[in-house]
PDB file of N, CA, C, O and CB in Angstrom:
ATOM      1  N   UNK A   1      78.699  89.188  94.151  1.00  0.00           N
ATOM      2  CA  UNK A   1      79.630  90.235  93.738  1.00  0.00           C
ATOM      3  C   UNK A   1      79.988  91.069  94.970  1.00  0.00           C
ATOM      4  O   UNK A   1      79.143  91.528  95.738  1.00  0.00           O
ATOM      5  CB  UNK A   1      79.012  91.134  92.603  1.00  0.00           C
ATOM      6  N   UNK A   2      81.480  91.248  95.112  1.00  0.00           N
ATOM      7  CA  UNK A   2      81.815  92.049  96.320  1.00  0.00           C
ATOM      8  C   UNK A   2      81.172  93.562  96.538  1.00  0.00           C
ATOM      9  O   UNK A   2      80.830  94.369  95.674  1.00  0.00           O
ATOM     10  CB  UNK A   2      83.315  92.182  96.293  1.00  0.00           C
ATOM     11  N   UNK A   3      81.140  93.633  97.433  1.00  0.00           N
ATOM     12  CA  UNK A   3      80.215  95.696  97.473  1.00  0.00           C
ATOM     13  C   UNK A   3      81.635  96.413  96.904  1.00  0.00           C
ATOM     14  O   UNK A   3      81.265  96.642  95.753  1.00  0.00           O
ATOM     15  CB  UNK A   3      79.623  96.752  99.898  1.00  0.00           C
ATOM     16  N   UNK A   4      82.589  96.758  96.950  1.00  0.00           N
ATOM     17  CA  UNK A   4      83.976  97.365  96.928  1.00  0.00           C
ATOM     18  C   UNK A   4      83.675  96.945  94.981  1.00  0.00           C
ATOM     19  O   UNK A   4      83.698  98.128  94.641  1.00  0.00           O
ATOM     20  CB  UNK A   4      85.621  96.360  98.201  1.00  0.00           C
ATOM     21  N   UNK A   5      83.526  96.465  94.129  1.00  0.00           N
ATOM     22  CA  UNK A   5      83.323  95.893  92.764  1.00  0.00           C
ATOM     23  C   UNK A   5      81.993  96.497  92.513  1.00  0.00           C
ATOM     24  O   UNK A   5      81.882  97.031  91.410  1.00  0.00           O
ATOM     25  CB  UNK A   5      83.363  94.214  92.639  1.00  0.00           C
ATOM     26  N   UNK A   6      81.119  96.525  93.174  1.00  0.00           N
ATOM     27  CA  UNK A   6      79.511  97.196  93.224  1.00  0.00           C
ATOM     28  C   UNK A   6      79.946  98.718  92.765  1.00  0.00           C
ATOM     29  O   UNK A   6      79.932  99.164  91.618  1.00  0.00           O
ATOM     30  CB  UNK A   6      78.586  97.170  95.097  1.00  0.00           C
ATOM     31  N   UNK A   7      80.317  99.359  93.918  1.00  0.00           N
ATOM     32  CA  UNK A   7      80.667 100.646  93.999  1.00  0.00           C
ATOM     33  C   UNK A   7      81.561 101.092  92.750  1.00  0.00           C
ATOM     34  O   UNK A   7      80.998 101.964  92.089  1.00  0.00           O
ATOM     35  CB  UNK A   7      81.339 100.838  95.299  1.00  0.00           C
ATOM     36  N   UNK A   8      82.524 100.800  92.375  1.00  0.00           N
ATOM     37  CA  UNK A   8      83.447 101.388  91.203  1.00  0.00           C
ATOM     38  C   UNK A   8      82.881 100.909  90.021  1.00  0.00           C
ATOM     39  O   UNK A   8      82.962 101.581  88.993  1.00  0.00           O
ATOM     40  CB  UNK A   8      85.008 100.958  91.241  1.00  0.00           C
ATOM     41  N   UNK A   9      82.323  99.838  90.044  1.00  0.00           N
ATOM     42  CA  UNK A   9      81.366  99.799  88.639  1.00  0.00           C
ATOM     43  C   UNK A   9      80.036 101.069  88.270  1.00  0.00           C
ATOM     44  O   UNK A   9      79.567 101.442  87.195  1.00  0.00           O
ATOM     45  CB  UNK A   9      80.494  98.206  88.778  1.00  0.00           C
ATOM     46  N   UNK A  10      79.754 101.453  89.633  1.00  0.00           N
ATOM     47  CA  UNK A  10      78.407 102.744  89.719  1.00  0.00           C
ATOM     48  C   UNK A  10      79.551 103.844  89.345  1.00  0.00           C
ATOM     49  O   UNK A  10      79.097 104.740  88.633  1.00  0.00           O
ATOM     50  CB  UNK A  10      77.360 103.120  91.694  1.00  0.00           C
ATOM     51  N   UNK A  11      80.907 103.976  89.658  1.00  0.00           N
ATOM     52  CA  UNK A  11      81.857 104.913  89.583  1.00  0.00           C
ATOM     53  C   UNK A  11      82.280 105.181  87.869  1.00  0.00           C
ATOM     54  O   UNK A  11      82.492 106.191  87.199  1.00  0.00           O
ATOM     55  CB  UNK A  11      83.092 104.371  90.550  1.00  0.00           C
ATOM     56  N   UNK A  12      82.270 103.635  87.575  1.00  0.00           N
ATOM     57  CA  UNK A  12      82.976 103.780  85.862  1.00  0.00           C
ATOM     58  C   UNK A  12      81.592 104.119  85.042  1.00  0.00           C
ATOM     59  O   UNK A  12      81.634 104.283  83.822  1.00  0.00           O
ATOM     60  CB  UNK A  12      83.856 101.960  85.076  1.00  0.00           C
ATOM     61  N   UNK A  13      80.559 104.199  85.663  1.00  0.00           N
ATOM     62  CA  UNK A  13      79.657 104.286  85.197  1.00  0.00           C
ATOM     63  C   UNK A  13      79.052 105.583  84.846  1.00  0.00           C
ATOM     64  O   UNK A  13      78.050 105.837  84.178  1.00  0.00           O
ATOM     65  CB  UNK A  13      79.138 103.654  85.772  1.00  0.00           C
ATOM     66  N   UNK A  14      80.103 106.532  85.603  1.00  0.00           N
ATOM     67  CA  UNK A  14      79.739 107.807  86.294  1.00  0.00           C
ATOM     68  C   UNK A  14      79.776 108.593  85.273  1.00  0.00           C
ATOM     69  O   UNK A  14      78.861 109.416  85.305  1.00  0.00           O
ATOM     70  CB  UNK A  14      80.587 108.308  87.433  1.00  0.00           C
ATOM     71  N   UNK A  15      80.490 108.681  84.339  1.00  0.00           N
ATOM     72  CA  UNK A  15      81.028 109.732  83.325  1.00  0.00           C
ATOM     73  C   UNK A  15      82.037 110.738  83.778  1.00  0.00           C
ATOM     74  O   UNK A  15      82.594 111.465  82.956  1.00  0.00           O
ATOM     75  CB  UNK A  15      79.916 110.523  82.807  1.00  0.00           C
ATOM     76  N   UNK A  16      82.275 110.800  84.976  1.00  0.00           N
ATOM     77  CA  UNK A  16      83.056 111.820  85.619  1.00  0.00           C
ATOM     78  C   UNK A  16      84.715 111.319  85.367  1.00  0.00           C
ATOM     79  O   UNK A  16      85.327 110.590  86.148  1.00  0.00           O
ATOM     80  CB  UNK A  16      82.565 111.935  87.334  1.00  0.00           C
ATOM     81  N   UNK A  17      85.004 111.616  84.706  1.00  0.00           N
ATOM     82  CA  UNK A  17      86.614 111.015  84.636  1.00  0.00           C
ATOM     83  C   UNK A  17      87.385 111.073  85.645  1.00  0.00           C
ATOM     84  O   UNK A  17      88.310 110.329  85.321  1.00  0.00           O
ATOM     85  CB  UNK A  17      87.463 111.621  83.725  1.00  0.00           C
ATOM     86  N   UNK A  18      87.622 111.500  86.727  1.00  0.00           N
ATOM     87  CA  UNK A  18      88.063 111.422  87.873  1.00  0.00           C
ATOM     88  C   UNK A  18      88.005 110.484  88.363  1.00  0.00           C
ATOM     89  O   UNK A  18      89.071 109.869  88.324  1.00  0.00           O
ATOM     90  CB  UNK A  18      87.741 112.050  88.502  1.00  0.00           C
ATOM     91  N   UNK A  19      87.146 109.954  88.912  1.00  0.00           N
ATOM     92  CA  UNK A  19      86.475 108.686  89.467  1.00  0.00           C
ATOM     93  C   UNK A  19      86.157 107.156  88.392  1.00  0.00           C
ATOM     94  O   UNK A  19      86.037 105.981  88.738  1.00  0.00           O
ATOM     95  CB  UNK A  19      84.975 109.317  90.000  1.00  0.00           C
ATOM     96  N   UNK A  20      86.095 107.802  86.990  1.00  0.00           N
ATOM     97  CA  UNK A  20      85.475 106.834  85.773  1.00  0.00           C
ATOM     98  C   UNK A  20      86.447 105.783  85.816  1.00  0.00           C
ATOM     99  O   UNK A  20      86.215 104.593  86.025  1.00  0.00           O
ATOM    100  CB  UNK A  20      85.367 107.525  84.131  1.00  0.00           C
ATOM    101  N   UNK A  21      88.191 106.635  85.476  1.00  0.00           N
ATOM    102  CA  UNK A  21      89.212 106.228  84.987  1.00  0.00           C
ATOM    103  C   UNK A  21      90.074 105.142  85.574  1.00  0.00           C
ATOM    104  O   UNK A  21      90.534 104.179  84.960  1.00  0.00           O
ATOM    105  CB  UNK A  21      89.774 107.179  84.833  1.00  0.00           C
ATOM    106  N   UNK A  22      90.298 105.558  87.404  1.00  0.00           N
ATOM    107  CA  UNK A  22      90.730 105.112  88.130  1.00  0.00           C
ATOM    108  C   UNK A  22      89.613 103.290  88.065  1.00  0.00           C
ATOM    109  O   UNK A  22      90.086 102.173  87.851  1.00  0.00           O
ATOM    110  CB  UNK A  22      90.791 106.300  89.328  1.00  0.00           C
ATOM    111  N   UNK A  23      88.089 103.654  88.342  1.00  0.00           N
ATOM    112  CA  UNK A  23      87.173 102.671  88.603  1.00  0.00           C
ATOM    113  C   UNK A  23      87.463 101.600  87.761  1.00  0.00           C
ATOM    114  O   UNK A  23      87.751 100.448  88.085  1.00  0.00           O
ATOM    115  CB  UNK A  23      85.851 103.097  88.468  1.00  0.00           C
ATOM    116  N   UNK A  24      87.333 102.227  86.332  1.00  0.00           N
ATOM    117  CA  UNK A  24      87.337 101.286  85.008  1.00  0.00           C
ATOM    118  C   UNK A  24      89.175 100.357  85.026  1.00  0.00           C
ATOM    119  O   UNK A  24      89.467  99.320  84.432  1.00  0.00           O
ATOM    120  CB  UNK A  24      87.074 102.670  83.240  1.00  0.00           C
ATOM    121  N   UNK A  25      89.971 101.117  85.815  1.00  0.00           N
ATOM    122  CA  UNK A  25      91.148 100.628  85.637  1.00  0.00           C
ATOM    123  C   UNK A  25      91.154  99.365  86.874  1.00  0.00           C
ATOM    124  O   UNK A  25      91.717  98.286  86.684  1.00  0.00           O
ATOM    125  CB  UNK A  25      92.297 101.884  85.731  1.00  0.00           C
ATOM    126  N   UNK A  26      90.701  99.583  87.673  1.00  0.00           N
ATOM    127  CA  UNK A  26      90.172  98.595  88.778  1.00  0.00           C
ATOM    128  C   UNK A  26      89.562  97.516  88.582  1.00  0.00           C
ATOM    129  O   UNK A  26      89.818  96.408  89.056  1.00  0.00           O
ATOM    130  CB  UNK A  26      89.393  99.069  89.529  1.00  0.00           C
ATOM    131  N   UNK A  27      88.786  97.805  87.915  1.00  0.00           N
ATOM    132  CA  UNK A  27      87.785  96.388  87.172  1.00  0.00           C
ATOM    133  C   UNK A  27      88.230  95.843  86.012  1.00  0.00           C
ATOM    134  O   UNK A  27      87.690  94.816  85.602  1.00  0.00           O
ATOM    135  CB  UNK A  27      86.253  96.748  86.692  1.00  0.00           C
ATOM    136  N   UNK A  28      89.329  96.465  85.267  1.00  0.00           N
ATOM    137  CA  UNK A  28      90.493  95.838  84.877  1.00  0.00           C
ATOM    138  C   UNK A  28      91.318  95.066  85.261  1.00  0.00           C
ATOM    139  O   UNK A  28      91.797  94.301  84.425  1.00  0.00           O
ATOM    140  CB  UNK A  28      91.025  96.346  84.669  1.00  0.00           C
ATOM    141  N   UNK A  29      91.665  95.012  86.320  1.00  0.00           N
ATOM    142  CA  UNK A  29      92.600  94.562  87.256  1.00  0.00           C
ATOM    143  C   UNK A  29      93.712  95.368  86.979  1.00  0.00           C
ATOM    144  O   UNK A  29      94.747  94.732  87.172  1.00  0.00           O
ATOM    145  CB  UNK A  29      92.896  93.115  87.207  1.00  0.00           C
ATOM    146  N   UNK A  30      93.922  96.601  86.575  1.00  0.00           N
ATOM    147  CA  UNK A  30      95.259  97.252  86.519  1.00  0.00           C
ATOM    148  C   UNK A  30      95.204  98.281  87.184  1.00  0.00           C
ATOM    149  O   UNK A  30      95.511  99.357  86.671  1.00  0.00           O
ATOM    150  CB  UNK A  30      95.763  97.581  85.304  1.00  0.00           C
ATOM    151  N   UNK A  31      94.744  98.173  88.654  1.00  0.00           N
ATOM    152  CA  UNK A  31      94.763  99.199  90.044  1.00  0.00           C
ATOM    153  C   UNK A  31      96.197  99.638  90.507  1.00  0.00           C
ATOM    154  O   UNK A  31      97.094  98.812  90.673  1.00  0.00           O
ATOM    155  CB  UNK A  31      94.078  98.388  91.436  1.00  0.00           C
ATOM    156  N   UNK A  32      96.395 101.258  90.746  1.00  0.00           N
ATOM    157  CA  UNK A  32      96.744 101.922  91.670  1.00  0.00           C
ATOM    158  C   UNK A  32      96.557 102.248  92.381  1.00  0.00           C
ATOM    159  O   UNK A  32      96.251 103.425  92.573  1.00  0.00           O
ATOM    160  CB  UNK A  32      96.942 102.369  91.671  1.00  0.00           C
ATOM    161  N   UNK A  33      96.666 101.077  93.468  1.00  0.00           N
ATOM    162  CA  UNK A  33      95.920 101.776  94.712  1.00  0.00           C
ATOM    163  C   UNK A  33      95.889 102.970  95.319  1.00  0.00           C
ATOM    164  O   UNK A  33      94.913 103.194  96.035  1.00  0.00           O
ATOM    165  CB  UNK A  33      96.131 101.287  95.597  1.00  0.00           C
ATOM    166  N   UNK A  34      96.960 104.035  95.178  1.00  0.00           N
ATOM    167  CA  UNK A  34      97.542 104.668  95.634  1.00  0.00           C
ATOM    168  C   UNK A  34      96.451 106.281  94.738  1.00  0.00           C
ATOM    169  O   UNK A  34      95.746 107.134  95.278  1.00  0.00           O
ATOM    170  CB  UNK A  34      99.222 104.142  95.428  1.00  0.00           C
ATOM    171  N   UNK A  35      96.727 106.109  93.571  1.00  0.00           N
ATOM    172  CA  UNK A  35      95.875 106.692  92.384  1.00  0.00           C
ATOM    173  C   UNK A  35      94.221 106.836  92.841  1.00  0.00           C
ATOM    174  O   UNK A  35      93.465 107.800  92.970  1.00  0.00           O
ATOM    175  CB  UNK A  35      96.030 105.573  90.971  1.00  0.00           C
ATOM    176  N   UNK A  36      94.064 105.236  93.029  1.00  0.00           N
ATOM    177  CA  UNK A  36      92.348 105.450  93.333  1.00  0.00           C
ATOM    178  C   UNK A  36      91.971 106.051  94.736  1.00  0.00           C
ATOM    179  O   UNK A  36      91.007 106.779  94.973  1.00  0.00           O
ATOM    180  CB  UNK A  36      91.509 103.910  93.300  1.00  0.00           C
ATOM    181  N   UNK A  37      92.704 105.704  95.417  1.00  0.00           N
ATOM    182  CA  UNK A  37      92.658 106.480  96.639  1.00  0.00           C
ATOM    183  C   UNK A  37      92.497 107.553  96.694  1.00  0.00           C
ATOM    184  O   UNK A  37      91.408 108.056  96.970  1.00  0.00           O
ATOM    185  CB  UNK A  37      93.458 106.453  97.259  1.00  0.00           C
ATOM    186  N   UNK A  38      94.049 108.498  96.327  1.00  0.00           N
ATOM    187  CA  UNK A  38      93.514 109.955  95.640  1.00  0.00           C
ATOM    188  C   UNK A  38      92.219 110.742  95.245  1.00  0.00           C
ATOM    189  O   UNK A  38      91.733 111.776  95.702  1.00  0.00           O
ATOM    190  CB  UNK A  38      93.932 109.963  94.610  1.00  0.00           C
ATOM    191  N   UNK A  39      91.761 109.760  94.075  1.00  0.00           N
ATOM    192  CA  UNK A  39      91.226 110.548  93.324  1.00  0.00           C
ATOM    193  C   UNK A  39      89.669 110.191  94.103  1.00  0.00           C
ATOM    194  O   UNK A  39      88.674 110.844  93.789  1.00  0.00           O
ATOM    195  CB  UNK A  39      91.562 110.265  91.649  1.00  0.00           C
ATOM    196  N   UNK A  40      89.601 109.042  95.180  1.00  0.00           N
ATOM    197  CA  UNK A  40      88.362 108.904  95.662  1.00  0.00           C
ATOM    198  C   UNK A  40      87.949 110.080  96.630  1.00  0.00           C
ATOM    199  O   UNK A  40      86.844 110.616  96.708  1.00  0.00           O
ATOM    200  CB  UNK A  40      88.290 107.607  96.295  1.00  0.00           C
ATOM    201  N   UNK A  41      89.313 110.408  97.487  1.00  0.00           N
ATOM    202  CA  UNK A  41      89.583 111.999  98.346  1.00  0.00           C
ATOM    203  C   UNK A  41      89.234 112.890  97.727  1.00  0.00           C
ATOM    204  O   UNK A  41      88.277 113.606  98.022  1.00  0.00           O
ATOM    205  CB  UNK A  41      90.946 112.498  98.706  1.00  0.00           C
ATOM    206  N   UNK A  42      89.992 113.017  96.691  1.00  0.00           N
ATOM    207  CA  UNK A  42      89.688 114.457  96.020  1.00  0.00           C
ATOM    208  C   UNK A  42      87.790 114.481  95.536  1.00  0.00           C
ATOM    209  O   UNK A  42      86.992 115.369  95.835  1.00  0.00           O
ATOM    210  CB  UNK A  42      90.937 114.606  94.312  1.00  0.00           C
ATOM    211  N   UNK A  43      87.516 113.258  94.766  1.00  0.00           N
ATOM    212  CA  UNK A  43      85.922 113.186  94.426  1.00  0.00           C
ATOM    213  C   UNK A  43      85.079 113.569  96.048  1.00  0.00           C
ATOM    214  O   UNK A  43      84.119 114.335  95.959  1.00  0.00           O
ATOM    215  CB  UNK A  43      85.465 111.264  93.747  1.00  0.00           C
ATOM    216  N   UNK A  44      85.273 113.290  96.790  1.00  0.00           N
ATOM    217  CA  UNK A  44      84.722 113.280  97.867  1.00  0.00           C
ATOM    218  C   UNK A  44      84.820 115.004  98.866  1.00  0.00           C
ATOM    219  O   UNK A  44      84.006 115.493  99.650  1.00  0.00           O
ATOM    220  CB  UNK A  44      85.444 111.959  98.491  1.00  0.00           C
ATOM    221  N   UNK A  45      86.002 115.458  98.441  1.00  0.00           N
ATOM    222  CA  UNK A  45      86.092 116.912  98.915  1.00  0.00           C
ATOM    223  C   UNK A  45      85.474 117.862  97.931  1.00  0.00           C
ATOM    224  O   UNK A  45      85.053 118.962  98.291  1.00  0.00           O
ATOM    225  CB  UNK A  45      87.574 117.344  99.142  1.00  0.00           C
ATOM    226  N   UNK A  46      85.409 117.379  96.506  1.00  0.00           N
ATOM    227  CA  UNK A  46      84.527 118.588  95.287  1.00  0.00           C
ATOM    228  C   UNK A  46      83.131 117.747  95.178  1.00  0.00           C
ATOM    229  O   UNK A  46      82.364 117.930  94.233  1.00  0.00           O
ATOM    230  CB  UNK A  46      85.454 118.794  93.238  1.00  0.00           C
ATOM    231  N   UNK A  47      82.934 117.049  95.956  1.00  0.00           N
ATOM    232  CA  UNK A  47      80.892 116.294  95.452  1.00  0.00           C
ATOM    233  C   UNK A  47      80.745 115.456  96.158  1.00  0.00           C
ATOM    234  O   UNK A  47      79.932 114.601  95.807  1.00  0.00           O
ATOM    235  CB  UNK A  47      80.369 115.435  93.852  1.00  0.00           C
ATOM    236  N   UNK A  48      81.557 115.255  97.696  1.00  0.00           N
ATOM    237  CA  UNK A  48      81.310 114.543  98.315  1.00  0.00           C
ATOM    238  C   UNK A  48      79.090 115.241  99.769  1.00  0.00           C
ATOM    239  O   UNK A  48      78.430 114.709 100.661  1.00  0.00           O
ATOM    240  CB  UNK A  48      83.226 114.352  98.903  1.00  0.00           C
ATOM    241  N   UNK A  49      79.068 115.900  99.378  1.00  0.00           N
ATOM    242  CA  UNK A  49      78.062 116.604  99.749  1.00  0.00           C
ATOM    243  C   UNK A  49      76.749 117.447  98.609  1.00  0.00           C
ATOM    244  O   UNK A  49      75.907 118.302  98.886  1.00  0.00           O
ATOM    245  CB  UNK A  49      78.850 117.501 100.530  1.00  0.00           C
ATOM    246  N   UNK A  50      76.988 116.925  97.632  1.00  0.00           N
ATOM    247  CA  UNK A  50      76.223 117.290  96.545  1.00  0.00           C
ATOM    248  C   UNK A  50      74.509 117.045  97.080  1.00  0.00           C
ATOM    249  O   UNK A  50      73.576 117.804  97.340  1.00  0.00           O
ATOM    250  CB  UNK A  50      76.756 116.306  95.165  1.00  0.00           C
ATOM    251  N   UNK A  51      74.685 115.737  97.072  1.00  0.00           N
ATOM    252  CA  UNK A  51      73.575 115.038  97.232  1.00  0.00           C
ATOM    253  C   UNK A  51      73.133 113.785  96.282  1.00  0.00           C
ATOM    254  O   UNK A  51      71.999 113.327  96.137  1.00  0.00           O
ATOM    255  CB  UNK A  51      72.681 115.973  97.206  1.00  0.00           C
ATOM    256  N   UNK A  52      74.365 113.359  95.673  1.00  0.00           N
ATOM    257  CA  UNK A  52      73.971 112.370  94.277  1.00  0.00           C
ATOM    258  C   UNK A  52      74.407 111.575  94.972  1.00  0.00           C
ATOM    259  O   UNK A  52      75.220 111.677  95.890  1.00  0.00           O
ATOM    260  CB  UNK A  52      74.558 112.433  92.673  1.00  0.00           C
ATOM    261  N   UNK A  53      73.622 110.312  94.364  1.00  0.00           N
ATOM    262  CA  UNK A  53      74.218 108.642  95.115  1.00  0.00           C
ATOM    263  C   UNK A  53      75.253 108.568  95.334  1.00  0.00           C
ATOM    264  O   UNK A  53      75.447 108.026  96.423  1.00  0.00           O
ATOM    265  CB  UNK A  53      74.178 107.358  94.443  1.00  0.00           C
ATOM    266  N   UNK A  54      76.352 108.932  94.686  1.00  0.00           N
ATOM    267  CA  UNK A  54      77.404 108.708  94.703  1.00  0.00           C
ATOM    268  C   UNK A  54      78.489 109.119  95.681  1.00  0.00           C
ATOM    269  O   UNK A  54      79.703 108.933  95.612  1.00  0.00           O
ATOM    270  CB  UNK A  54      77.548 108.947  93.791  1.00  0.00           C
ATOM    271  N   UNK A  55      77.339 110.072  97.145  1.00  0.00           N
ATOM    272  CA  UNK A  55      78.512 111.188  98.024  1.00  0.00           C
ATOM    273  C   UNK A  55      78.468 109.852  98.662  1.00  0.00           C
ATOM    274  O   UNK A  55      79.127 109.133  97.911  1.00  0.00           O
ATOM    275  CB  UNK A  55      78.102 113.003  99.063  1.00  0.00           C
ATOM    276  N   UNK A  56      78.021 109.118  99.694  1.00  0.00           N
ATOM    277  CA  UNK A  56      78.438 108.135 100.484  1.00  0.00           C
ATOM    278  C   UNK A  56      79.422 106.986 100.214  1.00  0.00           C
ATOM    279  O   UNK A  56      80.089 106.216 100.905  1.00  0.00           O
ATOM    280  CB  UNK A  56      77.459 107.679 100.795  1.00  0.00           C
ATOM    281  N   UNK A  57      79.194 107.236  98.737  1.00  0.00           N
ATOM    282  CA  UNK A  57      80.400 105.532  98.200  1.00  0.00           C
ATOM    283  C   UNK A  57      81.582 105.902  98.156  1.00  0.00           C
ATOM    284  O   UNK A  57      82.262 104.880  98.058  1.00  0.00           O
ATOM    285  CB  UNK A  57      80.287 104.703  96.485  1.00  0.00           C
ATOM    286  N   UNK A  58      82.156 106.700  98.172  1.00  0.00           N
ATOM    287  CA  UNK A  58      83.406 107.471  98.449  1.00  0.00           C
ATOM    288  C   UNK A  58      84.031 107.467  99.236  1.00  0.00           C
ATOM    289  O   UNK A  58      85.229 107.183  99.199  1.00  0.00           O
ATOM    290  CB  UNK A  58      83.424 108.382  98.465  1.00  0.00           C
ATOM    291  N   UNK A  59      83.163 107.898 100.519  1.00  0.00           N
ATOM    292  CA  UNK A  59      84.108 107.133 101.836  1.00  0.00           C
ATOM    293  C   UNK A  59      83.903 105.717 102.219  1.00  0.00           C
ATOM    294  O   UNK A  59      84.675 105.002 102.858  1.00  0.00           O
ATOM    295  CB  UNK A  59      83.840 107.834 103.248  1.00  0.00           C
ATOM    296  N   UNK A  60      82.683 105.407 101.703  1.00  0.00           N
ATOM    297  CA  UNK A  60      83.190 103.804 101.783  1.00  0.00           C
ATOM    298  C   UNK A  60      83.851 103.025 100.975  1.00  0.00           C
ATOM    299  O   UNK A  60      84.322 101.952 101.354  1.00  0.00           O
ATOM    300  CB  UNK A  60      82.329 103.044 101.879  1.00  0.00           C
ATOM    301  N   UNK A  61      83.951 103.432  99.884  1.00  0.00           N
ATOM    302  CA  UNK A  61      85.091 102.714  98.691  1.00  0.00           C
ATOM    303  C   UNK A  61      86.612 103.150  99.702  1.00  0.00           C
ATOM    304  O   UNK A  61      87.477 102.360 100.078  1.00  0.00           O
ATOM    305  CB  UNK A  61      85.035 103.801  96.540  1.00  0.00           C
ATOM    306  N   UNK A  62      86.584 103.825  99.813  1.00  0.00           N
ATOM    307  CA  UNK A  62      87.802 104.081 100.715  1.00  0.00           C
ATOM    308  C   UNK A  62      87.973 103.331 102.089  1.00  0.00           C
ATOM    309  O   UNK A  62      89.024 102.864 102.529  1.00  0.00           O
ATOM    310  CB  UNK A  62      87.803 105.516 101.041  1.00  0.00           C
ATOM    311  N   UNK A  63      87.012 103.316 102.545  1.00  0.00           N
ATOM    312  CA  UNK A  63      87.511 102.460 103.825  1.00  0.00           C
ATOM    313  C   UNK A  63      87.306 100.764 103.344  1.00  0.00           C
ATOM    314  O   UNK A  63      87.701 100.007 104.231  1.00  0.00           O
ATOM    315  CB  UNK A  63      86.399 102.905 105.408  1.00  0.00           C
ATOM    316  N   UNK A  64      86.851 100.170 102.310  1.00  0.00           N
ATOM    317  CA  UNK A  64      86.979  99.304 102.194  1.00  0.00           C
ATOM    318  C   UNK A  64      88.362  99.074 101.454  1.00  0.00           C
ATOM    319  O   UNK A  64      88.921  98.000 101.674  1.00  0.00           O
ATOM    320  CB  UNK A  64      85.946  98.975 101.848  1.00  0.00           C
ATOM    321  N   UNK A  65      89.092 100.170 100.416  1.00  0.00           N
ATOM    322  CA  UNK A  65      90.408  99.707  99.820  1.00  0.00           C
ATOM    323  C   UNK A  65      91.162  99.830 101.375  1.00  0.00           C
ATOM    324  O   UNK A  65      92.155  99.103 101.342  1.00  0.00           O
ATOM    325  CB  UNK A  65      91.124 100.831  98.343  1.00  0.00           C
ATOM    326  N   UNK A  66      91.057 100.363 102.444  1.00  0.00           N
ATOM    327  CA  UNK A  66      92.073 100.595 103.649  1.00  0.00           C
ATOM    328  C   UNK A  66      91.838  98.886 104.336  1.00  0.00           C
ATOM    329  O   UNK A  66      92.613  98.660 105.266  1.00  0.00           O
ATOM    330  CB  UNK A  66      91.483 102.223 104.943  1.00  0.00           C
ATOM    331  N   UNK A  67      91.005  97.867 104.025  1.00  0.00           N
ATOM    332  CA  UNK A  67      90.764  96.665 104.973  1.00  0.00           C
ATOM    333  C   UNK A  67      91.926  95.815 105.079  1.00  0.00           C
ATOM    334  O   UNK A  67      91.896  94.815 105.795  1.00  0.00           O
ATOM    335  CB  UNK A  67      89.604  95.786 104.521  1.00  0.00           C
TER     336      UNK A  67
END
């Protein structure tokens, strides 16, 4: 299983609708890239420093949708 599929499945998993919606629509196959991008920025500027598993996958879900 790809890591980039790893990560947004821990994301849809999240409960956080921000991040849930976009993830779950991804593993759908009905991506905006443009959308998930966003909303991976924005997750990452309000909890990207929290301290939950989830601050590091953010910028790497992102630099892996940029490959």
């Amino acid at each position: 299983m790809n890591e980039l599929r790893i990560i947004m499945e821990k994301f849809a998993d999240s409960g956080w609708e921000l991040i849930s919606v976009p993830a779950n629509e991804y593993l759908n196959g009905d991506v905006d890239r443009e959308r998930l991008l966003s909303a991976l920025r924005q997750a990452d500027a309000e909890c990207g420093t929290c301290g939950c598993e989830l601050d590091p996958l953010y910028r790497r879900a992102i630099e892996l949708l940029r490959e």
